[in-house]
VEXKOL-338722 format. One line per field, with one value per residue (C-alpha): x, y, z. Coordinates in pm, whole numbers, plus 50000, padded with zeros to 5 digits. Each point is the difference from the previous one (the first is absolute). Layout:
N
u <- [X,...] .
v <- [Y,...] .
w <- [Z,...] .
This chain:
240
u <- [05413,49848,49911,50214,49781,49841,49865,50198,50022,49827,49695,50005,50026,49741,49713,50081,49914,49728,49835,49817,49866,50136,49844,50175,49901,50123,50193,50290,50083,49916,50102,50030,49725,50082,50338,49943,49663,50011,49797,49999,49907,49694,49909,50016,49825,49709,49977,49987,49748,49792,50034,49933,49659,49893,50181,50185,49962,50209,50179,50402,50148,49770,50121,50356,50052,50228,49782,49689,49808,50019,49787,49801,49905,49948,49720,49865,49934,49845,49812,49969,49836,49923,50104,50296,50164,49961,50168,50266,50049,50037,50206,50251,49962,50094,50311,50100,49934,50231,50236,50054,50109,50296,50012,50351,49996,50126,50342,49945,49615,49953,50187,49882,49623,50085,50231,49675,49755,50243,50042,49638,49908,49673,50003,49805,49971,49875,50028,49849,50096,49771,49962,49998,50374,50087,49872,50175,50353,50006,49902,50235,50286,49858,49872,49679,49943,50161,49755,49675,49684,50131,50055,49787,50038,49847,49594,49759,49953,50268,49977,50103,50364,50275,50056,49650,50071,49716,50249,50185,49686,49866,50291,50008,49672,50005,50338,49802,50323,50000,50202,50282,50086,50046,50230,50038,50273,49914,50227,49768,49810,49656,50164,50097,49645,49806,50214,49943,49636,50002,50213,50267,50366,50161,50330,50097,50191,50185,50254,50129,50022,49691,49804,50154,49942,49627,49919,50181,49822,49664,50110,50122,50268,50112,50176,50210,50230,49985,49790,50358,49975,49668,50067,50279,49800,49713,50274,50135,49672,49892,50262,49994] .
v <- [32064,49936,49649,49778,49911,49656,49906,49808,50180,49692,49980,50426,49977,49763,50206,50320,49780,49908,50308,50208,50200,50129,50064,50240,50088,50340,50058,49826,49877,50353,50241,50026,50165,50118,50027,50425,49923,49761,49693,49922,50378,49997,49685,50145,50350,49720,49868,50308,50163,49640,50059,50366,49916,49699,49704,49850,49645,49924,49635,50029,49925,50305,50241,49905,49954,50199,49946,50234,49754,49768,50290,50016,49653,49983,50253,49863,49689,50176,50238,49919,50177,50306,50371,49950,49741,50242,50340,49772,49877,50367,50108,49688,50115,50371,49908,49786,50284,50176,49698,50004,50333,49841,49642,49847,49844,49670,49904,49860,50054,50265,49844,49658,50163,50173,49700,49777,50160,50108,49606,49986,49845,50205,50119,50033,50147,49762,50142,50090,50345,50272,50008,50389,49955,49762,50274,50264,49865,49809,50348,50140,49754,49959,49651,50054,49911,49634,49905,50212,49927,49706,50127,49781,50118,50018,50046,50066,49635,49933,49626,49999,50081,49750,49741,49975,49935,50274,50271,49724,49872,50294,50084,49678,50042,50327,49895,49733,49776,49636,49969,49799,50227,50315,50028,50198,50212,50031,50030,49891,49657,50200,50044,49628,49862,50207,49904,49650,49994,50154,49729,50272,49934,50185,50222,50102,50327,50023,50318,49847,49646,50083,50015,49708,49788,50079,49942,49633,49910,50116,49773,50165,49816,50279,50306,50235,50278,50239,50105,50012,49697,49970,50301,49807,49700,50167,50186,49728,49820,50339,49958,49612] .
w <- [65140,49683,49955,49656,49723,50152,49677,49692,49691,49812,50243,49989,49611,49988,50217,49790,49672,50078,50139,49740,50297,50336,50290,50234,50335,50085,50330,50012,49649,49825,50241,50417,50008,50385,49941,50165,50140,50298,49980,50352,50059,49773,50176,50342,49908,49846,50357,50149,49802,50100,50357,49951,49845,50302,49871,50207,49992,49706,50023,50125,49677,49820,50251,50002,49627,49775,49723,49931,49777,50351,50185,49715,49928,50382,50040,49653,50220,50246,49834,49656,49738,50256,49944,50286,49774,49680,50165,50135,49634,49866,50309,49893,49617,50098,50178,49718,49756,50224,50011,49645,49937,50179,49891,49884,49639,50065,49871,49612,50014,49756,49730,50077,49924,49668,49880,50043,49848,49698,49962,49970,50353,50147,50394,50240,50361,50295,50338,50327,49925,49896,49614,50039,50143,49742,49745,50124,50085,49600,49904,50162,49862,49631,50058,49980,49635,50059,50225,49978,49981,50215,50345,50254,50342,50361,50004,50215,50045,50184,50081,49651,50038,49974,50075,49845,49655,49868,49867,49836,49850,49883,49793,49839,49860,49918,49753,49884,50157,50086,50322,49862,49794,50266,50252,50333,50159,50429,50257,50277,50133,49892,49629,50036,50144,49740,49666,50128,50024,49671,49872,49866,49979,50287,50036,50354,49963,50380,50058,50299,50180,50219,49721,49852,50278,50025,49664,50038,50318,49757,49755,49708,49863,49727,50179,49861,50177,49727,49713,49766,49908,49934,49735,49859,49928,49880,49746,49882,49933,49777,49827,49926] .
């Protein structure tokens, strides 16, 4: 069950004012970017591949996690820097590249992203996704040229990703933007933890109440349930 919008009109009319620029991260409020590539599958075959190659001793919460940027950060720990950590990065980046080819817009997204930047708001891309991914699905949509050059994804350095705030930080100062003056659409804790650091503005986007309640018990005190009325506000303030 999708989740009601959480946040008052006033407070939501007020973020969108004041954000010249907006930081997206990319799985979740863009598009479902596993919506016909399992997730939890990729993170298994991750494992396996690991135990395949001699390591076994990843920690219990590595090995049983539906996430594949868990497995990853875990051997990163381990073994970071080394060549293991690297193929295990482009394995993950392949099955995303095959991930997309499938993805699911999300509901309101697409018109939310050419609304904003017709308004004159610049976007960017902050994510623990592959920039390569992020490339080819806003290619494959027509989004590209609302966000590029400003796609800022998953390195090689991978004790980088969020919740560190480096993605966040690097787009700031590549748009020459204060951090008051951006704001940033997550749906998870990570998105949360990193816009914080940064000292962005943060809105949770959460499709369901699982997601909801995880980004409360983060912190995040703006949620909403849908992008629609995000793209409403943002219309109205266009047009003001």
């Amino acid at each position: 069950m999708t989740t009601e919008t959480e946040t008052e009109p006033d407070d939501l009319r007020n973020l969108i004012e004041g954000a010249r620029v907006v930081l997206w991260d990319f799985d979740g409020p863009v598009c479902r970017l596993f919506a016909g590539h399992s997730a939890e599958r990729v993170a298994r075959d991750l494992v396996d591949w690991l135990e395949g190659r001699g390591l076994h001793g990843l920690d219990e919460p590595a090995r049983e996690s539906l996430d594949p940027h868990v497995v990853l950060r875990a051997v990163d720990r381990r073994h970071p820097g080394s060549d293991l950590v690297a193929e295990l990065e482009e394995r993950l980046t392949q099955e995303e590249l095959k991930a997309a080819a499938s993805a699911r817009p999300t509901p309101y997204a697409d018109p939310l992203v050419r609304t904003w930047t017709a308004v004159g708001a610049r976007l960017a891309i902050t994510t623990n996704n592959s920039p390569r991914v992020v490339k080819e699905y806003l290619t494959s949509r027509g989004l590209l040229p609302c966000f590029a050059p400003h796609l800022y994804g998953r390195t090689q350095e991978l004790r980088y990703l969020k919740p560190h705030p480096h993605c966040v930080q690097r787009a700031l100062n590549a748009m020459g933007a204060a951090p008051s003056t951006a704001l940033m659409i997550g749906d998870t804790p990570s998105d949360f933890l990193a816009a914080r650091a940064a000292g962005v503005p943060f809105l949770g986007y959460a499709r369901n109440e699982r997601k909801n309640k995880v980004l409360r018990e983060a912190g995040a005190e703006r949620i909403v349930g849908s992008l629609e009325p995000v793209l409403k506000v943002v219309r109205e303030v266009g047009q003001a």
